[in-house]
Backbone as a chain_set.jsonl record, in Angstrom:
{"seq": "XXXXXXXXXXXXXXXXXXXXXXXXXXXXXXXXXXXXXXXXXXXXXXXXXXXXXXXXXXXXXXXXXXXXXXXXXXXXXXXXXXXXXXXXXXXXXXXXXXXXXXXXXXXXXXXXXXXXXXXXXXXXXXXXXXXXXXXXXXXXXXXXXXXXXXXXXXXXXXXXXXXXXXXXXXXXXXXXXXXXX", "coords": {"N": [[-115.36, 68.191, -75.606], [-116.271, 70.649, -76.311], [-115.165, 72.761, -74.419], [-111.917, 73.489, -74.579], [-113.482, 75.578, -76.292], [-115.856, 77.345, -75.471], [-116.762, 78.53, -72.005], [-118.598, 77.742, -69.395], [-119.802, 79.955, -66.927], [-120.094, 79.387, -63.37], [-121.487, 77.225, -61.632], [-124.252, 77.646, -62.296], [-126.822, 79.455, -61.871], [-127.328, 80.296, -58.408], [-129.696, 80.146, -57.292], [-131.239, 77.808, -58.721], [-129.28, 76.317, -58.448], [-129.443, 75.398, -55.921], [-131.915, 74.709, -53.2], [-133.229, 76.684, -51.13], [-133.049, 77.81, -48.03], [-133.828, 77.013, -44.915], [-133.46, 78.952, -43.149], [-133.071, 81.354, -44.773], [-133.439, 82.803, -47.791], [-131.716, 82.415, -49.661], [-129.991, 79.706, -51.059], [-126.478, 79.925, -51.086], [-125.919, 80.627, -48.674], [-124.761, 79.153, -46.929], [-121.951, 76.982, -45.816], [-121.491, 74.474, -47.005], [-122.459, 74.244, -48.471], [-121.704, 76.141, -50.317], [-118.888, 74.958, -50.606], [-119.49, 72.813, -52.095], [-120.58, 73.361, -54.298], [-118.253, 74.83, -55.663], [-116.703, 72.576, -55.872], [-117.819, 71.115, -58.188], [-117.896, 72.891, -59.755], [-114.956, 73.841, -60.3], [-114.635, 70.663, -61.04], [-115.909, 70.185, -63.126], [-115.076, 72.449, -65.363], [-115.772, 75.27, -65.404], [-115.798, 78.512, -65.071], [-114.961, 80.895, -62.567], [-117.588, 81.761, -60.031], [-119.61, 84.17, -58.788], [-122.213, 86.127, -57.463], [-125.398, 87.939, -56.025], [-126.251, 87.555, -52.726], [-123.591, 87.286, -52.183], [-122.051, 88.403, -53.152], [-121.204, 90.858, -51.808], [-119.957, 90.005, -49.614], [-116.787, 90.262, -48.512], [-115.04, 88.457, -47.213], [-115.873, 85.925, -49.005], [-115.525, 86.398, -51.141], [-112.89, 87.223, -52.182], [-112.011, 84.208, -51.525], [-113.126, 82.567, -53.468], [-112.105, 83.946, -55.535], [-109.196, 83.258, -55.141], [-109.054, 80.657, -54.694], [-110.593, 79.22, -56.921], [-109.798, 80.671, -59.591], [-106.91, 80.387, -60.134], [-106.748, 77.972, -61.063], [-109.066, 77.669, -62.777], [-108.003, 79.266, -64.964], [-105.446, 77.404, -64.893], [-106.661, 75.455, -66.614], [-107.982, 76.698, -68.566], [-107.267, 76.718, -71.694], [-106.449, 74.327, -71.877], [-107.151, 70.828, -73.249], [-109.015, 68.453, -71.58], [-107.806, 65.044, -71.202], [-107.914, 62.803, -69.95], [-110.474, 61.335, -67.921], [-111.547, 60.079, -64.932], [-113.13, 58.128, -62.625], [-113.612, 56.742, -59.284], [-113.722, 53.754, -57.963], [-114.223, 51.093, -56.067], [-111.483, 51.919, -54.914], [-109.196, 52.371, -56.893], [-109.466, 54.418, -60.052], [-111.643, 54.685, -62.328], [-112.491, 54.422, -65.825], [-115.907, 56.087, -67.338], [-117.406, 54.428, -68.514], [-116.661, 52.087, -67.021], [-117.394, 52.995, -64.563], [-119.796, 54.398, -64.323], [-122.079, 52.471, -64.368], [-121.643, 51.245, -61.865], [-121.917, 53.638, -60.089], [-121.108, 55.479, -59.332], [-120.298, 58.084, -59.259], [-119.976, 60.333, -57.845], [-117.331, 61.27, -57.254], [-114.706, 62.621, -58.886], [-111.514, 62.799, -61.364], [-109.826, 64.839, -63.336], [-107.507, 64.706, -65.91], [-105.445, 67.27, -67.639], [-103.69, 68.541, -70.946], [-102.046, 69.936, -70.462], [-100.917, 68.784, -67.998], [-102.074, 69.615, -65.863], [-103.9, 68.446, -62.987], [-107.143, 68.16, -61.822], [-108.496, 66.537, -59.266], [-111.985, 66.136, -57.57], [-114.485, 65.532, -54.995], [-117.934, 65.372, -54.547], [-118.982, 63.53, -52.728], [-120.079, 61.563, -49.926], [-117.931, 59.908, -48.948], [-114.566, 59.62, -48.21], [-111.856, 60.549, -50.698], [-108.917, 59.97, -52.101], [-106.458, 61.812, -53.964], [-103.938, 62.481, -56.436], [-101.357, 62.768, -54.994], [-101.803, 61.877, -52.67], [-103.121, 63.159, -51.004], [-105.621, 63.237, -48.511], [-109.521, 63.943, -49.649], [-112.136, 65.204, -48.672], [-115.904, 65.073, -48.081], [-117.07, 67.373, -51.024], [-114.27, 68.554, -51.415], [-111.615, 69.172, -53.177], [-108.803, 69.454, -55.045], [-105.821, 70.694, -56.719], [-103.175, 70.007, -59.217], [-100.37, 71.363, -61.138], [-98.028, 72.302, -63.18], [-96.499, 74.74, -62.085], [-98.99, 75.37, -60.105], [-100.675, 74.162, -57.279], [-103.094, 73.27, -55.514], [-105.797, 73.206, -52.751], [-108.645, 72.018, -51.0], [-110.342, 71.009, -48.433], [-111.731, 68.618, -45.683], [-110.347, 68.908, -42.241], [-109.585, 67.179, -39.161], [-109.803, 69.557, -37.548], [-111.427, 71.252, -38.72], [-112.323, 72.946, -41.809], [-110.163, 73.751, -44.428], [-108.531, 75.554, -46.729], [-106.09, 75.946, -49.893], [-103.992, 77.614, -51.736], [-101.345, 77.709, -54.09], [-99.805, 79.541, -56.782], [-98.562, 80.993, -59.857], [-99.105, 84.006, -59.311], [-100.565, 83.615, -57.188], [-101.085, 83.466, -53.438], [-102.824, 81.571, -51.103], [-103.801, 80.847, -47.877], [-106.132, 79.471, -46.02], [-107.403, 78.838, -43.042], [-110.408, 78.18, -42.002], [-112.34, 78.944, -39.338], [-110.406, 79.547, -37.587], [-109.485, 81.23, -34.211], [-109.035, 84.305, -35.09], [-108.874, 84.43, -37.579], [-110.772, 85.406, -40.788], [-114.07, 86.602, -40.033], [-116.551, 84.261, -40.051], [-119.021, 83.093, -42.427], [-121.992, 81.975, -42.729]], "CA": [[-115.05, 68.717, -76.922], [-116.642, 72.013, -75.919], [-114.23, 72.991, -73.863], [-111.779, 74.946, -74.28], [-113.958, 76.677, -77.413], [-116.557, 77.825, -74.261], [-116.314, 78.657, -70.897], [-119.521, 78.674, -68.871], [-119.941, 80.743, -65.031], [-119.995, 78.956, -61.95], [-122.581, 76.03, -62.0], [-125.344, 78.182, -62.784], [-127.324, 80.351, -60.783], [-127.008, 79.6, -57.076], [-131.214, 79.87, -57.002], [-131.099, 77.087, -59.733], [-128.712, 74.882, -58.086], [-129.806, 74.39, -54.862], [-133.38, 75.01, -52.618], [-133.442, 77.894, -50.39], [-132.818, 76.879, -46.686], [-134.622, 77.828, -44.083], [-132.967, 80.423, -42.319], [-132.461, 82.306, -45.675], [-133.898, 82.34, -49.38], [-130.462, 82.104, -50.784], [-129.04, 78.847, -51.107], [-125.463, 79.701, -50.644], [-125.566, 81.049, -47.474], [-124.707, 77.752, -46.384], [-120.703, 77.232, -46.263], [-121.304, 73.499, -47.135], [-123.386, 74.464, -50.135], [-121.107, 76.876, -51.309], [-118.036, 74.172, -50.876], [-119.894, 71.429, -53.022], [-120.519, 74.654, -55.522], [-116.161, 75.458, -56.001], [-115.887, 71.59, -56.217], [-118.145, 70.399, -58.714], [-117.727, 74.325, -60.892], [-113.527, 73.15, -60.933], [-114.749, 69.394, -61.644], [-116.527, 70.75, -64.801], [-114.005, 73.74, -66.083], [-116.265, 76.301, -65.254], [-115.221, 79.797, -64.544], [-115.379, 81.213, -60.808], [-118.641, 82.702, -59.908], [-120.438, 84.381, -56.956], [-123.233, 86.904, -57.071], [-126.363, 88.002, -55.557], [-125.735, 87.943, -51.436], [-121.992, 86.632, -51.815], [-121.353, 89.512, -53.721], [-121.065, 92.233, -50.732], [-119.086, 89.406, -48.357], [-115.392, 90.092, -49.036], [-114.197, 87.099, -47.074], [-116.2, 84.882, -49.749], [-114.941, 86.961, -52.876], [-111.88, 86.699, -51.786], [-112.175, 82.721, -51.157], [-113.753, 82.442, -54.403], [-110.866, 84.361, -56.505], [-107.998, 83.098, -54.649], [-109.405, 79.289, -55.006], [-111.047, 79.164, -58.407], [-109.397, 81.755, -60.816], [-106.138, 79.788, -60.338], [-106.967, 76.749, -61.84], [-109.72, 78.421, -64.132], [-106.676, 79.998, -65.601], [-104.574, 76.322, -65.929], [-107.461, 74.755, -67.534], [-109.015, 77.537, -69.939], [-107.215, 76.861, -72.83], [-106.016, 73.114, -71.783], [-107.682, 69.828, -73.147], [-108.99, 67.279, -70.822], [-106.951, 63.73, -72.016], [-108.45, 61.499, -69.216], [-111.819, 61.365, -66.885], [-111.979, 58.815, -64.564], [-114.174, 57.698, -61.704], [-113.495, 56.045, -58.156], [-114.529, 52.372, -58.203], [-113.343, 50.447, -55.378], [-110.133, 52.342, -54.674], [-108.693, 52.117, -57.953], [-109.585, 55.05, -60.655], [-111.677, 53.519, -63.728], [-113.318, 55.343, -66.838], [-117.074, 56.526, -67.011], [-117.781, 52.956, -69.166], [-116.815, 50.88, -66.046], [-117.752, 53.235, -63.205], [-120.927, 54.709, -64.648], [-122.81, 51.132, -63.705], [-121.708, 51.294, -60.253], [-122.907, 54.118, -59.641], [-119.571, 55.658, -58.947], [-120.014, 59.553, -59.759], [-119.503, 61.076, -56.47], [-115.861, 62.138, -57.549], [-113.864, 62.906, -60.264], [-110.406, 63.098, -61.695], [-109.613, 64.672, -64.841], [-106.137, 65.07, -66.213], [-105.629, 68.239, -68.888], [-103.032, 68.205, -71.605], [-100.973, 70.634, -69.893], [-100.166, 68.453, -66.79], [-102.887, 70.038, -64.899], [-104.932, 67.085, -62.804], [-108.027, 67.885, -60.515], [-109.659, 65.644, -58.526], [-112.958, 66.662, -56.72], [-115.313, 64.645, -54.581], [-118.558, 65.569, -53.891], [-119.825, 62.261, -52.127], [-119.711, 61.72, -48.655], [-116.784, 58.783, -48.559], [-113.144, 60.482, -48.717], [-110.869, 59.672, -51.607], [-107.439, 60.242, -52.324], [-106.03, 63.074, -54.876], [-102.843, 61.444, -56.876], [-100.362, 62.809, -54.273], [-102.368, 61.11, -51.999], [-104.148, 63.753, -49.939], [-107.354, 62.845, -48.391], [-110.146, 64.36, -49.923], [-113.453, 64.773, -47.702], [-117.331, 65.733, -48.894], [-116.683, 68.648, -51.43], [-113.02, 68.62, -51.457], [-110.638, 69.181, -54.246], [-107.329, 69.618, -55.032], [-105.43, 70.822, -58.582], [-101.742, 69.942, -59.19], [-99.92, 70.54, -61.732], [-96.913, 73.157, -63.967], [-96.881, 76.487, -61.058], [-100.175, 75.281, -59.706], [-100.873, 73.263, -55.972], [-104.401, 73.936, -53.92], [-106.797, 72.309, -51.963], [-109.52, 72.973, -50.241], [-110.531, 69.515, -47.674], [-112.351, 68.947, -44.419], [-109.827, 68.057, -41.621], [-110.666, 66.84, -38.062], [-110.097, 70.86, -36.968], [-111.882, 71.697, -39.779], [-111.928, 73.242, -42.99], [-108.949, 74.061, -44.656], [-108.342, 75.802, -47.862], [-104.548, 76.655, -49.668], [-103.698, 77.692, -53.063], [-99.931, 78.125, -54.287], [-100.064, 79.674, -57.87], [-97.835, 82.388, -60.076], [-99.859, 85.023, -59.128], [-101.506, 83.371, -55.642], [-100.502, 82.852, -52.451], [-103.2, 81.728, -50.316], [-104.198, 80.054, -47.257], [-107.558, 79.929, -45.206], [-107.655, 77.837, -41.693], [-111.132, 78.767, -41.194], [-112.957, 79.215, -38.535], [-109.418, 79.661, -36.87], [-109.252, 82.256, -34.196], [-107.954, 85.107, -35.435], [-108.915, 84.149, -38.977], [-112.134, 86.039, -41.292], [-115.243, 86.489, -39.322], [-116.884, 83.358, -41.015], [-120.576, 83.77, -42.262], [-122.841, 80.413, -42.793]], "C": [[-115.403, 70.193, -77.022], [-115.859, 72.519, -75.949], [-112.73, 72.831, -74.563], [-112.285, 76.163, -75.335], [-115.226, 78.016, -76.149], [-116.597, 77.488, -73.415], [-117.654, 78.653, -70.327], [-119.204, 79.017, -67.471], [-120.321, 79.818, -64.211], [-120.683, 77.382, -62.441], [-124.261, 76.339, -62.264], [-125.871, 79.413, -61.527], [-127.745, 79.983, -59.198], [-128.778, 79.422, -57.308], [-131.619, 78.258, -57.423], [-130.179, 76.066, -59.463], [-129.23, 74.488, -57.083], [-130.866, 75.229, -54.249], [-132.343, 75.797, -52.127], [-133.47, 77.341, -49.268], [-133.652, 77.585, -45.905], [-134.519, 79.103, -43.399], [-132.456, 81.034, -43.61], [-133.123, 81.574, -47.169], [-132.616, 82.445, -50.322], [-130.078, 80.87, -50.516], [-127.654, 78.716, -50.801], [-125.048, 80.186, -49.557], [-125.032, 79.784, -46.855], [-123.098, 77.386, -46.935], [-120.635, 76.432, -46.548], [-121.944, 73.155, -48.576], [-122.438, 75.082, -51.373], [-119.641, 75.682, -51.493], [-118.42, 72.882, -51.751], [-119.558, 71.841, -54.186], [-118.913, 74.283, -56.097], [-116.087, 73.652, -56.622], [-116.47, 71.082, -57.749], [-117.911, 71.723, -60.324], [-115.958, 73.962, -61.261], [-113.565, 71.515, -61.475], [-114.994, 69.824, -63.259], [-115.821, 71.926, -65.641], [-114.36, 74.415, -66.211], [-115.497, 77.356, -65.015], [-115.689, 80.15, -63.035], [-117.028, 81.589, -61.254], [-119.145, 82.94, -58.666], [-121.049, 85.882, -57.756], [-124.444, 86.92, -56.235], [-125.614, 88.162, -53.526], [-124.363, 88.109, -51.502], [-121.213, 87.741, -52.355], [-120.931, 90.678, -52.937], [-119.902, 91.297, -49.419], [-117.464, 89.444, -49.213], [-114.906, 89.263, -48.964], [-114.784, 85.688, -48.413], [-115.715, 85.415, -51.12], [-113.759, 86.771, -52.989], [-111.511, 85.382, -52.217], [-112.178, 82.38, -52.952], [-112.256, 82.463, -55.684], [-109.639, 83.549, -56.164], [-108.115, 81.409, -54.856], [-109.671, 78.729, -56.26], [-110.367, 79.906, -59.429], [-107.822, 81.009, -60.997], [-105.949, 78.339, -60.866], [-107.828, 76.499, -62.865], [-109.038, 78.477, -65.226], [-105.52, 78.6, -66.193], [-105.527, 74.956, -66.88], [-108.435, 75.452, -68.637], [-108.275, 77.106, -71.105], [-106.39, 75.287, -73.004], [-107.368, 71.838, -72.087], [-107.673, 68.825, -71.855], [-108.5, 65.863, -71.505], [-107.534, 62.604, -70.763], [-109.062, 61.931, -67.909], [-111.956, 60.25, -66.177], [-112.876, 58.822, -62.691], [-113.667, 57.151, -60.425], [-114.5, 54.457, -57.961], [-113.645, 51.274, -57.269], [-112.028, 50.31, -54.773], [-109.205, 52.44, -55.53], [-109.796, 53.321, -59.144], [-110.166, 54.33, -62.264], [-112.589, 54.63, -64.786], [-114.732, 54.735, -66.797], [-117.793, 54.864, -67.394], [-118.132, 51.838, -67.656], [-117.472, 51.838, -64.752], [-119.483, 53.741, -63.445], [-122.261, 53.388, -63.936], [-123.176, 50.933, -62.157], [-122.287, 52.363, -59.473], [-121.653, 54.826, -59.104], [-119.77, 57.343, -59.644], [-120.123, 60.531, -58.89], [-118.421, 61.9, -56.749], [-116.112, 61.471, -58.994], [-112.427, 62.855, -60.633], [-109.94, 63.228, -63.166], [-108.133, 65.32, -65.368], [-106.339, 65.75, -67.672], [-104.13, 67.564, -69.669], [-101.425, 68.667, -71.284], [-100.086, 70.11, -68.439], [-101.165, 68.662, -65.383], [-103.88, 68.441, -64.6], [-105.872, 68.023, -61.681], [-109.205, 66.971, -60.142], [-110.683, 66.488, -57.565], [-114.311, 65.527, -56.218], [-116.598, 65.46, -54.074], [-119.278, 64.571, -53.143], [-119.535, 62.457, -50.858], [-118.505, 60.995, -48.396], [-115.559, 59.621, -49.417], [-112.387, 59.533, -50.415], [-109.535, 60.315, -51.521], [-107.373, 61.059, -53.924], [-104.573, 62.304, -55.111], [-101.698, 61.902, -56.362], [-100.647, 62.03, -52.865], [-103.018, 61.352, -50.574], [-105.459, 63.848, -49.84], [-108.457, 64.109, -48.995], [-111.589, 64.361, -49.379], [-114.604, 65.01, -48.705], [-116.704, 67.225, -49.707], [-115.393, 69.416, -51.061], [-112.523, 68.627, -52.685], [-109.034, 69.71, -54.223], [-107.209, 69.699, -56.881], [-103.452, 71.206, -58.226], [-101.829, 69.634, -60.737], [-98.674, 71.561, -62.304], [-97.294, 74.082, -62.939], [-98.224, 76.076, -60.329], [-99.864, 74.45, -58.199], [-102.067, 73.942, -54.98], [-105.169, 72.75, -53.6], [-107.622, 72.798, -51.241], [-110.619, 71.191, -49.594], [-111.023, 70.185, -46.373], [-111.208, 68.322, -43.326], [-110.304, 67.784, -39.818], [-110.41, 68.17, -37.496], [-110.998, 71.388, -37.332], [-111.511, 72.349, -41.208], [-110.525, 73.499, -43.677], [-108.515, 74.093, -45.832], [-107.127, 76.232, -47.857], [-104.63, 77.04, -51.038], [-102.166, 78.193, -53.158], [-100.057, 78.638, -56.226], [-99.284, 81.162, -58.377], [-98.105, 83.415, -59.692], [-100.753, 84.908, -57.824], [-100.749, 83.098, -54.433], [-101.575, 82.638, -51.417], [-103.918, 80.769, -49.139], [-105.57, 80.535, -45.862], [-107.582, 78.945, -43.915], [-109.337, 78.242, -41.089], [-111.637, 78.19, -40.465], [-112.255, 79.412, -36.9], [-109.47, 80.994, -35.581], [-107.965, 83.135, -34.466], [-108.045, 85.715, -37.387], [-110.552, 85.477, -39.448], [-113.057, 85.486, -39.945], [-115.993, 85.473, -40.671], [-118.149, 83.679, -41.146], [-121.133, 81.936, -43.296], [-122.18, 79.3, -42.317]], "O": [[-114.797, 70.897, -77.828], [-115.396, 72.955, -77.003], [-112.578, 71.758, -75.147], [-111.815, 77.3, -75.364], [-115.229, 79.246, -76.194], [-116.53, 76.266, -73.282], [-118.222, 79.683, -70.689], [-118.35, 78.363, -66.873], [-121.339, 79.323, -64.694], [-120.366, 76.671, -63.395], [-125.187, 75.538, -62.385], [-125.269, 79.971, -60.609], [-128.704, 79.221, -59.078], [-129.068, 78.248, -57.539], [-132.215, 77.54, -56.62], [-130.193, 75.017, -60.106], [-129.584, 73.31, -57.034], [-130.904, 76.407, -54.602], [-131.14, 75.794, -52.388], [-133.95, 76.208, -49.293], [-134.14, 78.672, -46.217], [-135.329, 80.005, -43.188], [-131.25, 81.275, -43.565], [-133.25, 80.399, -47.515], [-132.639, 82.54, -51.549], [-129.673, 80.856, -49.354], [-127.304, 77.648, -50.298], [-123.836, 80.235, -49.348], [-125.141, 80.009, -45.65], [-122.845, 77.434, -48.139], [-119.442, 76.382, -46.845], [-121.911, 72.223, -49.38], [-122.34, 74.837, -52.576], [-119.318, 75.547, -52.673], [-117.573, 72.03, -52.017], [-118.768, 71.341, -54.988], [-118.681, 73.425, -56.949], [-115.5, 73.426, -57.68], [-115.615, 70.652, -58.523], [-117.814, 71.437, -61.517], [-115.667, 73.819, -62.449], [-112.677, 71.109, -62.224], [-114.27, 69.716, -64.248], [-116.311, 72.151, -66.748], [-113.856, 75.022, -67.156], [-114.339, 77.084, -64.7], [-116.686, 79.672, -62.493], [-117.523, 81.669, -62.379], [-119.154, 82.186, -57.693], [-120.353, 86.566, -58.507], [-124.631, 85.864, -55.632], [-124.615, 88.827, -53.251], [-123.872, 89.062, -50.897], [-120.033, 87.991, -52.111], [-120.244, 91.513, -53.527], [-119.237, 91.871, -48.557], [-117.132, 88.82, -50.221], [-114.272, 88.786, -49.906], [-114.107, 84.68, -48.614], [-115.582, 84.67, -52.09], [-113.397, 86.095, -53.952], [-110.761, 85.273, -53.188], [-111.167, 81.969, -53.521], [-111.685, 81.59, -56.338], [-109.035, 83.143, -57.157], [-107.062, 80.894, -55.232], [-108.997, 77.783, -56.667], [-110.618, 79.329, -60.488], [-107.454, 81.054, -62.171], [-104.853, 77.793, -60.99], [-107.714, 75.592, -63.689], [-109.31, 77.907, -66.283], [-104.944, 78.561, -67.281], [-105.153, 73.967, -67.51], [-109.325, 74.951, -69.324], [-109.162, 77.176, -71.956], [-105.791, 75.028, -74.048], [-108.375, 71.826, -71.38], [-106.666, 68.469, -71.244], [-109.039, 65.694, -72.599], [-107.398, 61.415, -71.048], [-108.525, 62.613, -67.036], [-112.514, 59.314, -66.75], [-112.955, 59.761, -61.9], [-112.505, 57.056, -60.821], [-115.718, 54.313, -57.862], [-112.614, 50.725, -57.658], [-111.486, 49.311, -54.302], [-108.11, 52.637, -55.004], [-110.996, 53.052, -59.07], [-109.488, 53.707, -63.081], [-113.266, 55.551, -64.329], [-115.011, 53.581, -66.469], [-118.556, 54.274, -66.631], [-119.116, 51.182, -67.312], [-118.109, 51.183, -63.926], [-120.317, 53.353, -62.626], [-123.141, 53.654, -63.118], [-124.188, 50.664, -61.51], [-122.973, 52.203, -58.463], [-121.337, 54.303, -58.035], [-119.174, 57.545, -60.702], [-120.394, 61.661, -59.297], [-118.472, 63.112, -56.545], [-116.793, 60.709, -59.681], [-111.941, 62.899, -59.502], [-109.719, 62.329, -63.977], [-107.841, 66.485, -65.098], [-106.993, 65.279, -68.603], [-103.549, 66.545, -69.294], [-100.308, 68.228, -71.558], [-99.1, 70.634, -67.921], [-101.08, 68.115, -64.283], [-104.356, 67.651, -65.415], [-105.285, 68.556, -60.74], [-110.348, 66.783, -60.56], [-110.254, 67.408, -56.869], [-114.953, 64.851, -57.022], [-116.371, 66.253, -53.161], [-120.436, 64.918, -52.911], [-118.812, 63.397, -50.528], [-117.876, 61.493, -47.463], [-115.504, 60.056, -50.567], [-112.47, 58.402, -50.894], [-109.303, 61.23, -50.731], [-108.176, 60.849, -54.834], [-104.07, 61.628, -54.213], [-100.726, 61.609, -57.059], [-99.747, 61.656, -52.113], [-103.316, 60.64, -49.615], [-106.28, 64.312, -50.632], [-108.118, 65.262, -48.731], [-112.257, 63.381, -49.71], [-114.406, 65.129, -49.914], [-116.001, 68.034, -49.101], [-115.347, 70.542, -50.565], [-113.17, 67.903, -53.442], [-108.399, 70.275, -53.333], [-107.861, 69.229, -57.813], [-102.802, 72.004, -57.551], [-102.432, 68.807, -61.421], [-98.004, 71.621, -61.273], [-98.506, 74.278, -62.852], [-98.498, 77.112, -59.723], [-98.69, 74.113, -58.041], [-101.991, 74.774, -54.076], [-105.142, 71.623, -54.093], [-107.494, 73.932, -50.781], [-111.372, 70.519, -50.299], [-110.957, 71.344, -45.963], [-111.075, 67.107, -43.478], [-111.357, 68.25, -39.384], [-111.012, 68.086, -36.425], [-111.627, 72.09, -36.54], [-110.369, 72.205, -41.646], [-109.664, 73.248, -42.833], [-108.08, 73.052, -46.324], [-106.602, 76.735, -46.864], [-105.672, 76.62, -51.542], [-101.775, 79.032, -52.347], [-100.519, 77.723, -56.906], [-99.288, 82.19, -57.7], [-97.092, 84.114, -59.658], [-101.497, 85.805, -57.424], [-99.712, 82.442, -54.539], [-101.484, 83.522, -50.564], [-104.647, 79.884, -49.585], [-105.749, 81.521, -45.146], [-108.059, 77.898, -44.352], [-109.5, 78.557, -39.91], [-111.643, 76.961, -40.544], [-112.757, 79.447, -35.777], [-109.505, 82.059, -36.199], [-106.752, 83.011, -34.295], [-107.63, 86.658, -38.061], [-111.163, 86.167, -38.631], [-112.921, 84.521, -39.193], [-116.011, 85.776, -41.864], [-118.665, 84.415, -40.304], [-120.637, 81.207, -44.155], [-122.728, 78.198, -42.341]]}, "num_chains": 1, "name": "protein.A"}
């Protein structure tokens, strides 16, 4: 009901979401940290965010804009009309999945057509075109919109298609960004 009257930034302050790792007192140095981050900040209708280290790495500002700001953009001023849960392979609202224990993923359909699903659990799910979704995966389809951002057995593999986007990431491809965490 908030939403779309306020918008908040990322999922808070990277310090504030997650410990500090060992090889580094930032938290998102960690490219598995920062991919939970994108999924669970588009689960919730947050706005992009990255500061503090991430702020001087282009390839992650980049990443960031080209992933998040396009679906920011088809859900800022769109109602959510249905939230539902993963419960045995079958999609069920918070009532029935809440119990189970079922809040790993997400899927929330806006008013505008826009749907994203995002999983942060470890067990894949399916996205309602019916592309696998790994740990901290998502996907957003819906009017001009189509991205994803999934683990596949090469690895990673982010895309976005959007009025104003065109972009695709194979990382850790050679040839591709010098990757960093």
């Amino acid at each position: 009901r908030i939403h779309p009257v306020q918008h908040n930034y990322g999922m808070g302050y990277y310090n504030r979401y997650a410990p500090a790792t060992r090889a580094s007192h930032d938290p998102m140095t960690e490219e598995r940290t920062r991919d939970i981050y994108r999924a669970q900040e588009l689960a919730f209708a947050h706005l992009p965010y990255r500061s503090g280290t991430m702020w001087d790495d282009v390839r992650l500002f980049v990443q960031e804009a080209a992933l998040s700001t396009p679906v920011a953009k088809a859900y800022a001023r769109a109602s959510a009309r249905e939230i539902r849960y993963p419960v045995n392979g079958s999609w069920k609202p918070i009532e029935e999945a809440w119990p189970l224990g079922a809040a790993h993923a997400v899927r929330v359909r806006y008013d505008n057509g826009l749907v994203v699903t995002a999983n942060t659990g470890i067990r894949n799910i399916a996205d309602p075109i019916g592309r696998g979704l790994g740990e901290a995966g998502w996907s957003a389809t819906g009017k001009d919109i189509n991205g994803w951002s999934t683990t596949f057995p090469e690895g990673r593999r982010d895309f976005m298609r959007a009025p104003d986007t065109l972009y695709a990431d194979p990382r850790g491809v050679a040839g591709n960004w010098t990757a960093t965490g």
